[in-house]
Structure formats: structure tokens, C-alpha cells
Biopython code that builds the backbone (N, CA, C, O; Angstrom):
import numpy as np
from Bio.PDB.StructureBuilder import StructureBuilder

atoms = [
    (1, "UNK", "N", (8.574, -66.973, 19.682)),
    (1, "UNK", "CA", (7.948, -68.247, 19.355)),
    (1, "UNK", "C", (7.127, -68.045, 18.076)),
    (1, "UNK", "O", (6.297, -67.169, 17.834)),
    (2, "UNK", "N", (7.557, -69.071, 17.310)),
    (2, "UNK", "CA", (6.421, -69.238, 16.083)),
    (2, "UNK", "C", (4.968, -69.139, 16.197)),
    (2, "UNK", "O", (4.554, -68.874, 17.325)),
    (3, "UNK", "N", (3.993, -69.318, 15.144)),
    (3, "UNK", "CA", (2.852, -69.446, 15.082)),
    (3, "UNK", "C", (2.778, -71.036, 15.658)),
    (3, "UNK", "O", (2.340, -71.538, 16.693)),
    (4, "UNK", "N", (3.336, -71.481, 14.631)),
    (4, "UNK", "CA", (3.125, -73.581, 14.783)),
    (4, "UNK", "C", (3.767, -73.421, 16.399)),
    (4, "UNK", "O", (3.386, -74.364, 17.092)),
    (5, "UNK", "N", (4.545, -72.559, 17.056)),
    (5, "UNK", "CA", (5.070, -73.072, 17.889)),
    (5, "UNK", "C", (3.895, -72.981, 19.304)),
    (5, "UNK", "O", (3.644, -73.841, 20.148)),
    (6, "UNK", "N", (3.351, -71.609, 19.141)),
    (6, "UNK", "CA", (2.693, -71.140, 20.054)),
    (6, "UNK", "C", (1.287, -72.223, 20.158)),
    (6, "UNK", "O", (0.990, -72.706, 21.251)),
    (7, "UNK", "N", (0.489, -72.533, 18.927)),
    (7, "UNK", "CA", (0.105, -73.466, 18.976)),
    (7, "UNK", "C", (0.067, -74.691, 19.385)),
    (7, "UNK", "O", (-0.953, -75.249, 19.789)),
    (8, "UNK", "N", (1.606, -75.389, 19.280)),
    (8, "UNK", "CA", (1.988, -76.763, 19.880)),
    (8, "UNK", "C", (1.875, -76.385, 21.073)),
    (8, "UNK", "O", (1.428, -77.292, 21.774)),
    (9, "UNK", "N", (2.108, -75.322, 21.698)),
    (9, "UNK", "CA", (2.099, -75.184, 23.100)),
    (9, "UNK", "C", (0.707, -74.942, 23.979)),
    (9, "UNK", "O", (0.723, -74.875, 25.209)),
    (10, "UNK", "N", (-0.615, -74.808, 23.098)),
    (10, "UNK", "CA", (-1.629, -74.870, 23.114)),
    (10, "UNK", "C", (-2.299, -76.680, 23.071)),
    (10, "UNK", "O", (-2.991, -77.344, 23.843)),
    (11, "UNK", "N", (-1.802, -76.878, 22.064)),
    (11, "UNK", "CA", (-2.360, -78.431, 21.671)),
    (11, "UNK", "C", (-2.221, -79.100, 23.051)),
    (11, "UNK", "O", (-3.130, -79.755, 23.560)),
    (12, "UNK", "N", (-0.610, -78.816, 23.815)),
    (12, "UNK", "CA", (-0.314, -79.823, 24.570)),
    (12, "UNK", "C", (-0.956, -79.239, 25.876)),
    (12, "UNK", "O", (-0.824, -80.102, 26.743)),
    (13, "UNK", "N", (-1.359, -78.544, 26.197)),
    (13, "UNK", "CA", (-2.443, -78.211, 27.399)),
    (13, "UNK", "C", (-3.359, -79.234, 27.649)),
    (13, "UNK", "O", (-3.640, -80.198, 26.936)),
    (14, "UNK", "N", (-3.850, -78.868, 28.893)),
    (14, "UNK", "CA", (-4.978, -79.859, 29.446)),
    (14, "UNK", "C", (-6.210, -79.620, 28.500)),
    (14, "UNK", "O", (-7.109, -80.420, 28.240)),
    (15, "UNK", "N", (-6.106, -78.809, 28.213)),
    (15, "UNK", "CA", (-7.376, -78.450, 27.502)),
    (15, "UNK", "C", (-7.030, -77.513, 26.057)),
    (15, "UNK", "O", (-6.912, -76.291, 26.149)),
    (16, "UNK", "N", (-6.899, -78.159, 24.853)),
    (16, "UNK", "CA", (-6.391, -77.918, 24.204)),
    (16, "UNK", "C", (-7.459, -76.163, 23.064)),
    (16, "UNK", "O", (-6.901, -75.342, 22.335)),
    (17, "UNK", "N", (-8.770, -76.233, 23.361)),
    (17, "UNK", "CA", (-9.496, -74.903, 23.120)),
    (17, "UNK", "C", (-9.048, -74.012, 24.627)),
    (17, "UNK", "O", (-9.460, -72.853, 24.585)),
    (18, "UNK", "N", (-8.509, -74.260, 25.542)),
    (18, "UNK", "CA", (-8.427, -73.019, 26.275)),
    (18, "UNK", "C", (-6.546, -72.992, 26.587)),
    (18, "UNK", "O", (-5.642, -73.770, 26.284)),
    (19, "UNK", "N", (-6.584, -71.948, 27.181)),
    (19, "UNK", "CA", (-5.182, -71.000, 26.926)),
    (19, "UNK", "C", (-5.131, -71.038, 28.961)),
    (19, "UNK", "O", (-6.047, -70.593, 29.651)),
    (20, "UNK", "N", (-4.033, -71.580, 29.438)),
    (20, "UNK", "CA", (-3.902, -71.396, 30.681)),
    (20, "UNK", "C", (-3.551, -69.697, 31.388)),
    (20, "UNK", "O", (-3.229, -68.888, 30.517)),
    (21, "UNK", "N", (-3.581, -69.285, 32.458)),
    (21, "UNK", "CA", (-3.051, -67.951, 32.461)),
    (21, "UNK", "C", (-1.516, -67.790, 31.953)),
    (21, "UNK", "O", (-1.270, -66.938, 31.100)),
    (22, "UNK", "N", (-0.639, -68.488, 32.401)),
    (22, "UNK", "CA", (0.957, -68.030, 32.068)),
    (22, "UNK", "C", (1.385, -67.977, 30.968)),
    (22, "UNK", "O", (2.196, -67.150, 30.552)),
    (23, "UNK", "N", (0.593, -69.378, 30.020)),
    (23, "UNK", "CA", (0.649, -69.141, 28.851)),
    (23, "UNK", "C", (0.058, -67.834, 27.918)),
    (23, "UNK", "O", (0.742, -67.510, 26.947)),
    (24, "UNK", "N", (-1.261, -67.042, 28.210)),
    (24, "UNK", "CA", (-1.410, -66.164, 28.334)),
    (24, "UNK", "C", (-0.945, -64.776, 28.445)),
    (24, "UNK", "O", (-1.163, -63.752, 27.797)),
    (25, "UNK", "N", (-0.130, -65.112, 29.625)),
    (25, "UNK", "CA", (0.485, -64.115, 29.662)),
    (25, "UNK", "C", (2.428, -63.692, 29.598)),
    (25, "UNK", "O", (3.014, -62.707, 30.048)),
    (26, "UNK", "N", (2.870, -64.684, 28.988)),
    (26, "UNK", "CA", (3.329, -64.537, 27.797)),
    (26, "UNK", "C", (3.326, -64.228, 26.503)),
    (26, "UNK", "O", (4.037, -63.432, 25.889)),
    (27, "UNK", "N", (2.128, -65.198, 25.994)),
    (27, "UNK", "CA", (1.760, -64.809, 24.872)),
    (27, "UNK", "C", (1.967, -63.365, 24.263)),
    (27, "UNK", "O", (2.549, -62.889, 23.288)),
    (28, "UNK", "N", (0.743, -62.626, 25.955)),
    (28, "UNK", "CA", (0.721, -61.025, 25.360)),
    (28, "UNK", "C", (1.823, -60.406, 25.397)),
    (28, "UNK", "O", (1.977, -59.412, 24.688)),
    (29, "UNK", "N", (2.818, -60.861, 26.226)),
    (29, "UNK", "CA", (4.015, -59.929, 26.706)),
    (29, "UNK", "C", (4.937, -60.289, 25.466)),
    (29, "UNK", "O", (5.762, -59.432, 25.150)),
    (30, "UNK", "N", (4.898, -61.242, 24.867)),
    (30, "UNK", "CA", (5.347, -61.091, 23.688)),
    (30, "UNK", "C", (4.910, -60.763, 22.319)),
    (30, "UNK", "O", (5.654, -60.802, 21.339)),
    (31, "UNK", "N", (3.807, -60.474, 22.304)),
    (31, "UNK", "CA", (2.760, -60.253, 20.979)),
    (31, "UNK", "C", (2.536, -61.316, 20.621)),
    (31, "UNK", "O", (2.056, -61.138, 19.501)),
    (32, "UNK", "N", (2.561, -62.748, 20.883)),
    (32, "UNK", "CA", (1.993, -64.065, 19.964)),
    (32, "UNK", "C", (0.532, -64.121, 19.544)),
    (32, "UNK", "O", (0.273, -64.713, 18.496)),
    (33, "UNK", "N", (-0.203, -63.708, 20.073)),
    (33, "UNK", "CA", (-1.347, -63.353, 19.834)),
    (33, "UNK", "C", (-2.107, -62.590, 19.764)),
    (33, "UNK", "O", (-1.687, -61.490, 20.125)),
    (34, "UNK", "N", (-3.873, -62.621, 19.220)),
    (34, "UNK", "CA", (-4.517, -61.354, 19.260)),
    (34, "UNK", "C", (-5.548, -61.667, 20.403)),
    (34, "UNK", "O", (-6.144, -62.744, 20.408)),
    (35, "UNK", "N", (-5.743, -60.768, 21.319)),
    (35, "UNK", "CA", (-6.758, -61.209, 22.465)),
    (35, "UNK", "C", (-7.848, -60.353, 21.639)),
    (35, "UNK", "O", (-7.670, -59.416, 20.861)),
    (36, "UNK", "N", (-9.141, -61.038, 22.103)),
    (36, "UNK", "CA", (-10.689, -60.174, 21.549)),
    (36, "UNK", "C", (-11.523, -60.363, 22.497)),
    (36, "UNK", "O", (-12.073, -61.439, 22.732)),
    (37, "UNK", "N", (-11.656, -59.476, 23.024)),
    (37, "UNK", "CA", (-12.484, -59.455, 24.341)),
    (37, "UNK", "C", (-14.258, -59.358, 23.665)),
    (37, "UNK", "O", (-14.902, -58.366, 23.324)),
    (38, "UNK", "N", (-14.530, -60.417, 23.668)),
    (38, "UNK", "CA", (-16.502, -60.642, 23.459)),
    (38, "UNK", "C", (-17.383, -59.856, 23.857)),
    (38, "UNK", "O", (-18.429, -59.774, 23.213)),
    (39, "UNK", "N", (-17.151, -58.946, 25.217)),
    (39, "UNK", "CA", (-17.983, -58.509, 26.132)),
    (39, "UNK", "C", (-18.618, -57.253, 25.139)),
    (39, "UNK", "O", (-18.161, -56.849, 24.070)),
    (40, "UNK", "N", (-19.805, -56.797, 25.863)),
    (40, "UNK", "CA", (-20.050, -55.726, 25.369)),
    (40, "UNK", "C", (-19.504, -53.943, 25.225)),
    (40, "UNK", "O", (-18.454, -53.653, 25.798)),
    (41, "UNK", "N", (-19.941, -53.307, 24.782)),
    (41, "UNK", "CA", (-18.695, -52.084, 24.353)),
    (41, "UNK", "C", (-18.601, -51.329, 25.992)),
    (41, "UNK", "O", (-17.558, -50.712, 26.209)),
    (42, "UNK", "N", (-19.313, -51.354, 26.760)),
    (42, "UNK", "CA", (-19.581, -50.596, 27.894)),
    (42, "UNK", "C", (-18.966, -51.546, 29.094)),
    (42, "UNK", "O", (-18.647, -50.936, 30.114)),
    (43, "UNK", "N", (-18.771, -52.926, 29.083)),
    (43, "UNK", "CA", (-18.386, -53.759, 29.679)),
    (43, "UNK", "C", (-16.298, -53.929, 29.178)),
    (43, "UNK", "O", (-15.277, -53.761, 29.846)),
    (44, "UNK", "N", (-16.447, -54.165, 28.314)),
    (44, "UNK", "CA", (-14.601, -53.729, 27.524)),
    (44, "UNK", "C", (-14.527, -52.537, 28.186)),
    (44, "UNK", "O", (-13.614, -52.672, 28.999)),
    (45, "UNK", "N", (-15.132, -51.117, 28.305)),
    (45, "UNK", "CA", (-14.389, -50.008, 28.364)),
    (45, "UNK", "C", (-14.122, -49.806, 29.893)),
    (45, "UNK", "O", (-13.191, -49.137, 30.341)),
    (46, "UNK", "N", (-15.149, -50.536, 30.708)),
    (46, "UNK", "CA", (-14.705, -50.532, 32.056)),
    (46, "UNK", "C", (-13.272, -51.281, 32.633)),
    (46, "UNK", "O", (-12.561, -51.304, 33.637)),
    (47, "UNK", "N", (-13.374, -51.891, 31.230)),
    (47, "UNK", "CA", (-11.216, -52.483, 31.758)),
    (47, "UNK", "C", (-11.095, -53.875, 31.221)),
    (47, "UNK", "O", (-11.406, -54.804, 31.965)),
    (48, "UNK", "N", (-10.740, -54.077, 30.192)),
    (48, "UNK", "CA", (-10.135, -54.800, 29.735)),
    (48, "UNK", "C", (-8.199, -55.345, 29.590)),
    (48, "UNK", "O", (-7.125, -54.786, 29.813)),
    (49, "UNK", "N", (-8.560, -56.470, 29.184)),
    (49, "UNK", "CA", (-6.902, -56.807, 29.600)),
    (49, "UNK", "C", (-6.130, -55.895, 28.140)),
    (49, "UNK", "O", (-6.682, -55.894, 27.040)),
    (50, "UNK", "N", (-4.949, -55.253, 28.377)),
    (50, "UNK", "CA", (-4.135, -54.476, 27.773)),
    (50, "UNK", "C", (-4.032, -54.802, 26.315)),
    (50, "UNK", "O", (-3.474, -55.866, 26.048)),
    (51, "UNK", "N", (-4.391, -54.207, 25.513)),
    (51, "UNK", "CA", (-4.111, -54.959, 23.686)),
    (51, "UNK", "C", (-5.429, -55.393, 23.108)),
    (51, "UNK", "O", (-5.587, -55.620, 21.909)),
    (52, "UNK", "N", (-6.560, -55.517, 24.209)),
    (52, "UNK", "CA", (-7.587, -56.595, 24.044)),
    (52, "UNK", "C", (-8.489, -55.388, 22.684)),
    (52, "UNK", "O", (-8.661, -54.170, 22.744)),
    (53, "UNK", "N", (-8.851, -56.303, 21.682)),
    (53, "UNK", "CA", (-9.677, -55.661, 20.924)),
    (53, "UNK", "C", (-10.957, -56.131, 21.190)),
    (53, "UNK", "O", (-11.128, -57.281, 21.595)),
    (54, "UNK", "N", (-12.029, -55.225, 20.972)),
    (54, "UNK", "CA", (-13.422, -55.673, 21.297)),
    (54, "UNK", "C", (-14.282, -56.167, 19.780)),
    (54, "UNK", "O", (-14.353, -55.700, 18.643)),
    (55, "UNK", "N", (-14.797, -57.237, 20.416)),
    (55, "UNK", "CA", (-15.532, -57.812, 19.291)),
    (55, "UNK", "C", (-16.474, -58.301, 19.846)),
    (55, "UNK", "O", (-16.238, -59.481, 20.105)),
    (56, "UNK", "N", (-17.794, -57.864, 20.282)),
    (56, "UNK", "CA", (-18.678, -58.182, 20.991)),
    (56, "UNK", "C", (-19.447, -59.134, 20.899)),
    (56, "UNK", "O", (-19.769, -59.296, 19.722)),
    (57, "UNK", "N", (-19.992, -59.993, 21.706)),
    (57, "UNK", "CA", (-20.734, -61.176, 21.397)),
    (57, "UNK", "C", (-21.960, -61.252, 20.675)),
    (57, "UNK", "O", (-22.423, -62.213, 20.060)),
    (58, "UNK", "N", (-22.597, -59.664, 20.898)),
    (58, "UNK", "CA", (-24.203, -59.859, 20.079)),
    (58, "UNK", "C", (-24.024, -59.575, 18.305)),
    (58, "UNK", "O", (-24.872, -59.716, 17.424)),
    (59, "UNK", "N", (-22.989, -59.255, 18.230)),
    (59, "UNK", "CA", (-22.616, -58.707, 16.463)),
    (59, "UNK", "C", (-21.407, -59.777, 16.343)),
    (59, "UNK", "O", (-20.659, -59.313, 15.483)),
    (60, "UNK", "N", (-20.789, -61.211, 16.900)),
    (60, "UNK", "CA", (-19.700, -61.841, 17.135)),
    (60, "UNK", "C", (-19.688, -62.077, 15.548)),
    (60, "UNK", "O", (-20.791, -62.383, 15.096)),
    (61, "UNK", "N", (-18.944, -62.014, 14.890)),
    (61, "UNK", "CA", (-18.682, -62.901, 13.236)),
    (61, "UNK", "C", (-16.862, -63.443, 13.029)),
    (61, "UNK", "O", (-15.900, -62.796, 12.616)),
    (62, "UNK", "N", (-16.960, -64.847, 13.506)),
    (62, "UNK", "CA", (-15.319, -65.153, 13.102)),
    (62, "UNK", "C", (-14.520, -64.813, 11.965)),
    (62, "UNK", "O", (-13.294, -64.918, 11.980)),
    (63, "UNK", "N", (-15.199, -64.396, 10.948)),
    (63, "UNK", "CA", (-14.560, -63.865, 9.737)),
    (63, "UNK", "C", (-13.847, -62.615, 9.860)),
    (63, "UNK", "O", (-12.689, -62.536, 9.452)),
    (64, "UNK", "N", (-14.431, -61.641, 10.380)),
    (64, "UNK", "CA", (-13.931, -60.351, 11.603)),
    (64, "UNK", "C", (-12.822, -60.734, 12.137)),
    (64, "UNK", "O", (-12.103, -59.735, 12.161)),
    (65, "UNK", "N", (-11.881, -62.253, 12.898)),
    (65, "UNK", "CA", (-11.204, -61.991, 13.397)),
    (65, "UNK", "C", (-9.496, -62.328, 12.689)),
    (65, "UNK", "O", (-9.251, -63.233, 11.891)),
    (66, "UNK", "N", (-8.553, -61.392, 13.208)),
    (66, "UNK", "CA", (-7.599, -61.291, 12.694)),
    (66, "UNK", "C", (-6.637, -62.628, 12.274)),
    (66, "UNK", "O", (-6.289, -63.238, 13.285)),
    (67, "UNK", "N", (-6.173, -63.170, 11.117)),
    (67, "UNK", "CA", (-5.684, -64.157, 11.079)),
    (67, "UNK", "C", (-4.341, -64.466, 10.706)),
    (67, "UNK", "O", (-3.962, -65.452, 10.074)),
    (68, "UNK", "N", (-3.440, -63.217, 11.310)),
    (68, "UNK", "CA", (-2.002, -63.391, 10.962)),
    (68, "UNK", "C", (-1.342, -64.115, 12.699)),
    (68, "UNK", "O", (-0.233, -64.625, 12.859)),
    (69, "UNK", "N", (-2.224, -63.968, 13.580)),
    (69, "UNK", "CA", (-1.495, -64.803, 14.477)),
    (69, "UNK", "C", (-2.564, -65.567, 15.427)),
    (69, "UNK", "O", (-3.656, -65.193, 15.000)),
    (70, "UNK", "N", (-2.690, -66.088, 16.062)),
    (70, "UNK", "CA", (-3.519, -67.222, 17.082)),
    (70, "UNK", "C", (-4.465, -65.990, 17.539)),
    (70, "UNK", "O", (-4.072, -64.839, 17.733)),
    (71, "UNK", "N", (-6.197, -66.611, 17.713)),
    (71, "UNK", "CA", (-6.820, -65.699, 18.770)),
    (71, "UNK", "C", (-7.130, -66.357, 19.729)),
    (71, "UNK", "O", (-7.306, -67.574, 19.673)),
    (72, "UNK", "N", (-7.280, -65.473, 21.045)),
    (72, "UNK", "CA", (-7.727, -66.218, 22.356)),
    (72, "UNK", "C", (-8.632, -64.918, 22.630)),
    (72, "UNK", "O", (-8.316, -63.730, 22.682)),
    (73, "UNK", "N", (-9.781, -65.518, 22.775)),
    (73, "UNK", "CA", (-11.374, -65.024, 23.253)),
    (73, "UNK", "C", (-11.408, -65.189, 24.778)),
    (73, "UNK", "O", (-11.236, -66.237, 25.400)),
    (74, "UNK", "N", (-11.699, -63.779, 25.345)),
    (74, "UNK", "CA", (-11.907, -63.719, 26.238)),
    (74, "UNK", "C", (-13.297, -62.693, 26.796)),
    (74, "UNK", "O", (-13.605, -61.648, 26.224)),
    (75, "UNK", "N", (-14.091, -63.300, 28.130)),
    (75, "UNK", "CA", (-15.031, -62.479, 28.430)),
    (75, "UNK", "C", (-15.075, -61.947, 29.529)),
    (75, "UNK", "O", (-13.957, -61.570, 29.881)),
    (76, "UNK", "N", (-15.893, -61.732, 30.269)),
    (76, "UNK", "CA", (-15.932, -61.680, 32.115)),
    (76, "UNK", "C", (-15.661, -62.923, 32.585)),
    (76, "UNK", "O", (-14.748, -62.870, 33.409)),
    (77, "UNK", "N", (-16.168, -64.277, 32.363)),
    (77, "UNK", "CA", (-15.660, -65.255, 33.380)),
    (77, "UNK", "C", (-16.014, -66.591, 32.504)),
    (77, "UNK", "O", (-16.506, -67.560, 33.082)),
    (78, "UNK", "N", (-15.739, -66.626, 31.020)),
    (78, "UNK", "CA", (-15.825, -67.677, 30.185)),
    (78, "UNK", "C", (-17.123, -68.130, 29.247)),
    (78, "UNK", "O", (-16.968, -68.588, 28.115)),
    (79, "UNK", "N", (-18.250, -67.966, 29.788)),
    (79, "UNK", "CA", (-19.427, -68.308, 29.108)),
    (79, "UNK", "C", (-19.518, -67.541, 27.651)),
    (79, "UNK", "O", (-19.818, -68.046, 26.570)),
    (80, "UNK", "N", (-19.148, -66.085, 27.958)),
    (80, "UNK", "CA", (-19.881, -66.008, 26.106)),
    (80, "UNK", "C", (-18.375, -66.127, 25.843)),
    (80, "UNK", "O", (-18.691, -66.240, 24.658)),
    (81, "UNK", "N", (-17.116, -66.205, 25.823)),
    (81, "UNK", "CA", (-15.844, -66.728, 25.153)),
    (81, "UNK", "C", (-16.244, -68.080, 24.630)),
    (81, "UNK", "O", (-15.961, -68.631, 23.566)),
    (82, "UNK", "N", (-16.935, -68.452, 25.595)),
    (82, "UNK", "CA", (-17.154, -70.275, 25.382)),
    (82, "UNK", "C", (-17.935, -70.453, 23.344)),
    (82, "UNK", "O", (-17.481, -71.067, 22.378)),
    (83, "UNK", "N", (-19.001, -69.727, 23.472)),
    (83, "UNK", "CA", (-20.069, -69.687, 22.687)),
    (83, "UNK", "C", (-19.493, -68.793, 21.374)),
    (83, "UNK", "O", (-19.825, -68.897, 20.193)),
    (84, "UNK", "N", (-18.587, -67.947, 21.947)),
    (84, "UNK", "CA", (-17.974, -67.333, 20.587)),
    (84, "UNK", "C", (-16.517, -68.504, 19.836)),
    (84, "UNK", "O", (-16.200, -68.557, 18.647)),
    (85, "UNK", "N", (-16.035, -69.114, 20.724)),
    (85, "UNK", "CA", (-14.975, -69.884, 20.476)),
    (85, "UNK", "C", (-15.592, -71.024, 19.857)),
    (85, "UNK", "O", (-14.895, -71.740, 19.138)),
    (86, "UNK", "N", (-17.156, -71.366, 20.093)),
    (86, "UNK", "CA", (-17.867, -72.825, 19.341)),
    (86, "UNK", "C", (-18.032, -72.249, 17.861)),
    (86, "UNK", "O", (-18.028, -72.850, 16.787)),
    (87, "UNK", "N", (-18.193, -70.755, 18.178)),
    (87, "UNK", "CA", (-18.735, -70.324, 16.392)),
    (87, "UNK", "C", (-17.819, -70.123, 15.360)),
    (87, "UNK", "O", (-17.978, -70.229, 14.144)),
    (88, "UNK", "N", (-16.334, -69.661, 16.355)),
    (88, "UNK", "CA", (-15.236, -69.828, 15.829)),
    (88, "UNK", "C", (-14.670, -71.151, 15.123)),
    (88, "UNK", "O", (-14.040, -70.959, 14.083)),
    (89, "UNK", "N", (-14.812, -72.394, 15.543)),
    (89, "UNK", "CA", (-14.488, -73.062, 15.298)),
    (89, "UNK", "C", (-15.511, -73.676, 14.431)),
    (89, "UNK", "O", (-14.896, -74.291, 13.559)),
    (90, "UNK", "N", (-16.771, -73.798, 14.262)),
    (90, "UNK", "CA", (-17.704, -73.894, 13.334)),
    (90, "UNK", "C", (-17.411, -73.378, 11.780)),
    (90, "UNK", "O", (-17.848, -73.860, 10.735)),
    (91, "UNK", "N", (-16.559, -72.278, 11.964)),
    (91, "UNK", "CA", (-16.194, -71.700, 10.886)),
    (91, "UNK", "C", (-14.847, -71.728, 10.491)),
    (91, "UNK", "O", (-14.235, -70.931, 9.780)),
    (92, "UNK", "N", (-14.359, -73.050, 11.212)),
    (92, "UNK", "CA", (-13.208, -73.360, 10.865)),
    (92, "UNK", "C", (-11.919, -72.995, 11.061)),
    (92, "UNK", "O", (-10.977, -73.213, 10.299)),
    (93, "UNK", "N", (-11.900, -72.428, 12.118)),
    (93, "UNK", "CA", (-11.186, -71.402, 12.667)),
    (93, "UNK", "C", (-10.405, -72.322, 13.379)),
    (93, "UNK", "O", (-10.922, -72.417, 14.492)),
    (94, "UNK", "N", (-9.365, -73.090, 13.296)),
    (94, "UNK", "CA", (-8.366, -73.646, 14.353)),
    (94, "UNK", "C", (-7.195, -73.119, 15.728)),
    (94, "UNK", "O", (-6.555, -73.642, 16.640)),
    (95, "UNK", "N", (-7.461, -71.680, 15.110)),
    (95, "UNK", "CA", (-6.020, -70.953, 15.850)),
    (95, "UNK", "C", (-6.626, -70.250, 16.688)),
    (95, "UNK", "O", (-6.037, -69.288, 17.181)),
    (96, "UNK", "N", (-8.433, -70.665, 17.192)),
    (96, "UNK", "CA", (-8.840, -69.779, 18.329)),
    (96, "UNK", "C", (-9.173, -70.515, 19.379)),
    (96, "UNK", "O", (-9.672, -71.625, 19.194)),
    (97, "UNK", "N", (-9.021, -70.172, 20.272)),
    (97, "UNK", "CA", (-8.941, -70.517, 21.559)),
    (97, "UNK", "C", (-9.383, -69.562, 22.894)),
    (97, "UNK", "O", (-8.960, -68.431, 23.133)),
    (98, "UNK", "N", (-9.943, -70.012, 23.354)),
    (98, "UNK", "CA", (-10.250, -69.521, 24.770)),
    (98, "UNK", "C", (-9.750, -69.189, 25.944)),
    (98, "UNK", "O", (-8.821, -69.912, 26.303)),
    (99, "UNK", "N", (-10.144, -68.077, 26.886)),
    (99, "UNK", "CA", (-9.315, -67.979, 28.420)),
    (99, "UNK", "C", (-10.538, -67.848, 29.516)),
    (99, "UNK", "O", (-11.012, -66.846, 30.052)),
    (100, "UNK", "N", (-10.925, -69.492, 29.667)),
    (100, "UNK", "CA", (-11.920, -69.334, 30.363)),
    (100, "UNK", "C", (-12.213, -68.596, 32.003)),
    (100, "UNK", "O", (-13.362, -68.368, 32.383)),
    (101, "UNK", "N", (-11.215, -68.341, 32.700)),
    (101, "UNK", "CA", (-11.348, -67.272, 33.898)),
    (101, "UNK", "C", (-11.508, -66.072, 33.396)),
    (101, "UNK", "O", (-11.350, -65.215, 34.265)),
    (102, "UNK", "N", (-11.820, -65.538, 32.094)),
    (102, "UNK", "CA", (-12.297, -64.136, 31.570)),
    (102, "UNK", "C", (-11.359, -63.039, 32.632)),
    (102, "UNK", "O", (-10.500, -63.071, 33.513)),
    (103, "UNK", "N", (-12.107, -62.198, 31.940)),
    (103, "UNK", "CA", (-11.306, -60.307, 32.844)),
    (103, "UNK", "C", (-11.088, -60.730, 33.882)),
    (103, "UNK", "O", (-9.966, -60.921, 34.352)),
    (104, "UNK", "N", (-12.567, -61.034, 34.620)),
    (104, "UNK", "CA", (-12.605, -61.495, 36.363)),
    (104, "UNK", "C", (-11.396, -62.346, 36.843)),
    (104, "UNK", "O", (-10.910, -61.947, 37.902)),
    (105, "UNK", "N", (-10.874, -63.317, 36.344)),
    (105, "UNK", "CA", (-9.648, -64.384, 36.601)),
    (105, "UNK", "C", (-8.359, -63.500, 36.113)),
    (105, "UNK", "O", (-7.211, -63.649, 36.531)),
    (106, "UNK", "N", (-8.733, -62.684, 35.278)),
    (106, "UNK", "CA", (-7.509, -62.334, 34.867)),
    (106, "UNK", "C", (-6.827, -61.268, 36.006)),
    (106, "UNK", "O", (-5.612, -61.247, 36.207)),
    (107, "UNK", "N", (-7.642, -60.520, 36.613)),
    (107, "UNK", "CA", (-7.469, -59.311, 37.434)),
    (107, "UNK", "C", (-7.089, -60.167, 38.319)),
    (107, "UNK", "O", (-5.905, -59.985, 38.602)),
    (108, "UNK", "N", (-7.738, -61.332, 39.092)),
    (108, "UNK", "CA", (-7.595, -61.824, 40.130)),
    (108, "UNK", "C", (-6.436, -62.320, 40.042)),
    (108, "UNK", "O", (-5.920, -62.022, 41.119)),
    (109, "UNK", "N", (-5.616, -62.949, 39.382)),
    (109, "UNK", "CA", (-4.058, -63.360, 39.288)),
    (109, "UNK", "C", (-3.298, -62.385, 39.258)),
    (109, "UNK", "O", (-2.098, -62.657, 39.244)),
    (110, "UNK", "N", (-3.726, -60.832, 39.235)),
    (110, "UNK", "CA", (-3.018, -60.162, 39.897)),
    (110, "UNK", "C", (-2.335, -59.228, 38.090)),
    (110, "UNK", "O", (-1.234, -58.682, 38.013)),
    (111, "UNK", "N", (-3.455, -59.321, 36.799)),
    (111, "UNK", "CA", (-2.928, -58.729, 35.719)),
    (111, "UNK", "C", (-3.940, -57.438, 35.708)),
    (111, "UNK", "O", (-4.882, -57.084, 36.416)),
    (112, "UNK", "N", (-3.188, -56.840, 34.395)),
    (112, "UNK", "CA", (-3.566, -55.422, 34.484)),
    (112, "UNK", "C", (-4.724, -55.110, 33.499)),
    (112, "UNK", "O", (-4.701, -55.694, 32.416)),
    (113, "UNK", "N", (-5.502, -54.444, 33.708)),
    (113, "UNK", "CA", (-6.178, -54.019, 32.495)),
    (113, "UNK", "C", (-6.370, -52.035, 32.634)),
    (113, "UNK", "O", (-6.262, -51.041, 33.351)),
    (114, "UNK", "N", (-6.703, -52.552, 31.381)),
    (114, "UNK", "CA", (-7.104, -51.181, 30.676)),
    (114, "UNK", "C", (-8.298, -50.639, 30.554)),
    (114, "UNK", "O", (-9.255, -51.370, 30.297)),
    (115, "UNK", "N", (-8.492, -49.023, 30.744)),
    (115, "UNK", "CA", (-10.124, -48.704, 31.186)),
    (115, "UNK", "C", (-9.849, -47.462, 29.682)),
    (115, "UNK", "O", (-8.802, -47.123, 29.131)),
    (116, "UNK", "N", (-10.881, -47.177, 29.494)),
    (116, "UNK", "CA", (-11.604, -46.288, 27.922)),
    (116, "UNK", "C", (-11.957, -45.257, 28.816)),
    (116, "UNK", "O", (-12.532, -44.250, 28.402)),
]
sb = StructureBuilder()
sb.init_structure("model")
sb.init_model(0)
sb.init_chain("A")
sb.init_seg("    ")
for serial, (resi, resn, name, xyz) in enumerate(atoms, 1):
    if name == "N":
        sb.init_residue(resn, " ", resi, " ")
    sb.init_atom(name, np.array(xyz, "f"), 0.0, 1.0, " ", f" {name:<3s}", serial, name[0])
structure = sb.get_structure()
């Protein structure tokens, strides 16, 4: 799937700043996107979802994030994704998006993460 495509498939969600799980997890299983896990460095290393790069919420700068394909911000259970995805988009950032059930939702649907 394209960039424009992966996107349209974002737009047409219920909620067009957040990223459902399946879509999600596709995404990663195909590389469409870059996941950036917000949390802090000690909180990422206890297990993050697979690929996830850390970009922590207290040093967060959207300019930092990668812009050759869509990002979806993720945290423990949505709140600082929420607050990094407002700053994201403050800065004009259209191709970021959120996974508001964070790590916690993500494990619980039964996905994998990765421990440091």
C-alpha cells in the first residue's frame, strides 16, 4: 500500500487522528509505517511493540520524527500519545496519528513486544 493509500485508509476511520488495532497491525507487518513509542527510556525498554522507536515525551520534538512514511504515536494507554500527536500536528504534521490503547491494548489483543 501507498503512502496516499495508507492514509486514505486512516482518513476513513472512525476517528481519523487514531489508527485502529488491525489497521495497525498491518501496517507494521508490512512496514507502512514508523511507530514511536513516547514513553520514557526505562518504560520502552521494558517492552515495546516490535520496530517501535523511542522518542520520549519529556524531550518530544515533531521535527525529530521520520517523514518518509506515516507516524503512529504510541504510549502505555494513550494519554501522552494523545499530547504528543496535538504537538505533532501543531507543527503541521498531517501523517501522524495515534494508537490510543498504547503498549497496554496492544499486548492485550494478544501482540508482541520487544524488551532491551
Amino acid at each position: 500500500m501507498s503512502l496516499f493509500g495508507f492514509l486514505s485508509k486512516l482518513k476513513s476511520s472512525t476517528s481519523p487522528s487514531a489508527i485502529e488495532h488491525e489497521l495497525l497491525e498491518e501496517a507494521c507487518r508490512k512496514g507502512e509505517c514508523h511507530v514511536i513509542d513516547v514513553r520514557e527510556i526505562h518504560e520502552y525498554a521494558a517492552g515495546h511493540i516490535p520496530g517501535a522507536k523511542n522518542h520520549p515525551l519529556s524531550s518530544f520534538d515533531p521535527a525529530k520524527l521520520p517523514t518518509d512514511k506515516p507516524v503512529v504515536l504510541v504510549c502505555q494507554a494513550g494519554a501522552r500519545s494523545t499530547r504528543a500527536l496535538q504537538a505533532a500536528h501543531a507543527a503541521g504534521r498531517e501523517d501522524v496519528v495515534h494508537y490510543p490503547p498504547g503498549t497496554g491494548g496492544w499486548k492485550a489483543r494478544g501482540g508482541a513486544v520487544h524488551k532491551l
